[in-house]
N, C-alpha and C positions, 0 to 999 in steps of 0.2 A: 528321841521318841518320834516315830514317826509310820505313815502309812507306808508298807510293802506293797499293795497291789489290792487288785479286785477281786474277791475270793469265790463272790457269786450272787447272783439275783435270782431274789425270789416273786411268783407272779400270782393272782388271784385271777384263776381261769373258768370258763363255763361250765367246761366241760373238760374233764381232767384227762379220760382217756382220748378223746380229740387230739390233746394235748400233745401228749407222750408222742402219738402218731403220729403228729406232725414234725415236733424236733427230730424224732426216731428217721423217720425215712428220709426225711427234707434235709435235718441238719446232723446227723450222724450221729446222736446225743444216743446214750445206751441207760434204760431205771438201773438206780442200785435200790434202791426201798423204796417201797409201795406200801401204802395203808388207805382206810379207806377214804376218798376224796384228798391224796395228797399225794404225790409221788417226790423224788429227787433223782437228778438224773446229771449222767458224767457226759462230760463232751469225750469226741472219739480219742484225742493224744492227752487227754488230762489226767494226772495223777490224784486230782482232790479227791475230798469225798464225796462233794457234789458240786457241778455248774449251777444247775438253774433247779430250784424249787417251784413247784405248782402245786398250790392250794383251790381245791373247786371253793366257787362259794352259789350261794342263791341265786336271793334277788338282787343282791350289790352286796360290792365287797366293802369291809369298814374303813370308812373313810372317803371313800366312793361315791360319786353323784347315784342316786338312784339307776340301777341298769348296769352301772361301773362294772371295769375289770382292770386290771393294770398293777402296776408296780404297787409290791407288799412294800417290799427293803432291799437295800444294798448291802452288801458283808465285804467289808475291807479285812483284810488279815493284817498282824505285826508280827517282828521281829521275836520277841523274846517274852516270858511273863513278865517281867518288873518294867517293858512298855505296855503292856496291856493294864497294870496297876494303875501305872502314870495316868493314859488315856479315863479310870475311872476316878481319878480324883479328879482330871480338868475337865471331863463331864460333870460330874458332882457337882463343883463349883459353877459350873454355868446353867444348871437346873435343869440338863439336858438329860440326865441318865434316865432310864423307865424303866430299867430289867437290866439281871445279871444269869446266865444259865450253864451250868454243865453239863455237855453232849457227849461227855465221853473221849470224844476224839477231836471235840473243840472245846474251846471255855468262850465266851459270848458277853460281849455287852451292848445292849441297847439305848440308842438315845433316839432325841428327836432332834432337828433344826426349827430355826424360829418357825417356819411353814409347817411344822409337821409331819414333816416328813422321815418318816423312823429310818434308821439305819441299822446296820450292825458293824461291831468292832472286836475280832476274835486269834487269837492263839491256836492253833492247830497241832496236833501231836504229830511226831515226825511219821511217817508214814512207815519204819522199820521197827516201831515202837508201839504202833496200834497193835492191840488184841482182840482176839474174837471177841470176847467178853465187851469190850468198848464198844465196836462196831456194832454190835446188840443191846445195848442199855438201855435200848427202852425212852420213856418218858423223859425229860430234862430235871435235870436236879439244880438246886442252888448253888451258886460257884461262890467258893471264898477262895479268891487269889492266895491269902497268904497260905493256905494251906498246897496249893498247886506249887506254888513258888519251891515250897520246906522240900516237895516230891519230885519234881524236876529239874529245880537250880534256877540260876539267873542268868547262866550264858546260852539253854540250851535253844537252838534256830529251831522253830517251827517249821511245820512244813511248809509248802508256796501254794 
């Protein structure tokens, strides 16, 4: 069990289409979805489904000193589902888990560190594997691993 890599951060911004702007012409980053006050967006040579997420928010974002902006969460990706399992029993036991979600084209779990500071811990469907129908689902649903596991196995590599 273990971390693969950095899969993406997400930010609580002022001003969302500022935002876009700025990555867009400054850092070459291209939206893939947009809704309202939220975008996701791909870096130029990246395969994911997103780099960097932007959430507008108010008056401060939660968590946030009054006026705040800054880092929501970090999304590590793994290996396989039955590491992604593993990761939520040794969250479980350390009283760290907050959330479990299924996006389709990720499966997701949330924790905190002792600071509070949430992260994500997520499985990626292979990229020759996602369907329109995924890529559009809409809303987050509940993730039950053992059922992801019965549907895609235990050896299959996530995307990066």
């Amino acid at each position: 069990m273990g971390i693969r890599r950095l899969n993406h951060a997400v930010l609580y911004v002022r001003d969302v289409d500022r935002s876009i702007t700025f990555y867009r012409d400054v850092l070459g980053f291209r939206p893939v979805t947009r809704m309202p006050g939220a975008a996701f967006l791909r870096a130029a040579d990246s395969d994911n489904d997103h780099d960097l997420g932007l959430f507008q928010v108010g008056g401060h974002a939660p968590g946030q000193p009054e006026g705040g902006v800054g880092l929501y969460h970090l999304a590590w990706s793994v290996h396989t589902l039955p590491e992604l399992a593993e990761f939520k029993r040794v969250l479980t036991e350390a009283g760290a888990l907050v959330g479990a979600s299924d996006h389709g084209v990720s499966k997701s779990l949330y924790a905190k560190d002792p600071d509070g500071v949430e992260f994500e811990v997520s499985w990626f469907v292979p990229r020759d594997r996602v369907t329109r129908e995924m890529e559009e689902s809409g809303a987050p649903r509940p993730l039950d691993i053992d059922a992801e596991i019965a549907h895609w196995g235990t050896e299959l590599v996530g995307a990066l």
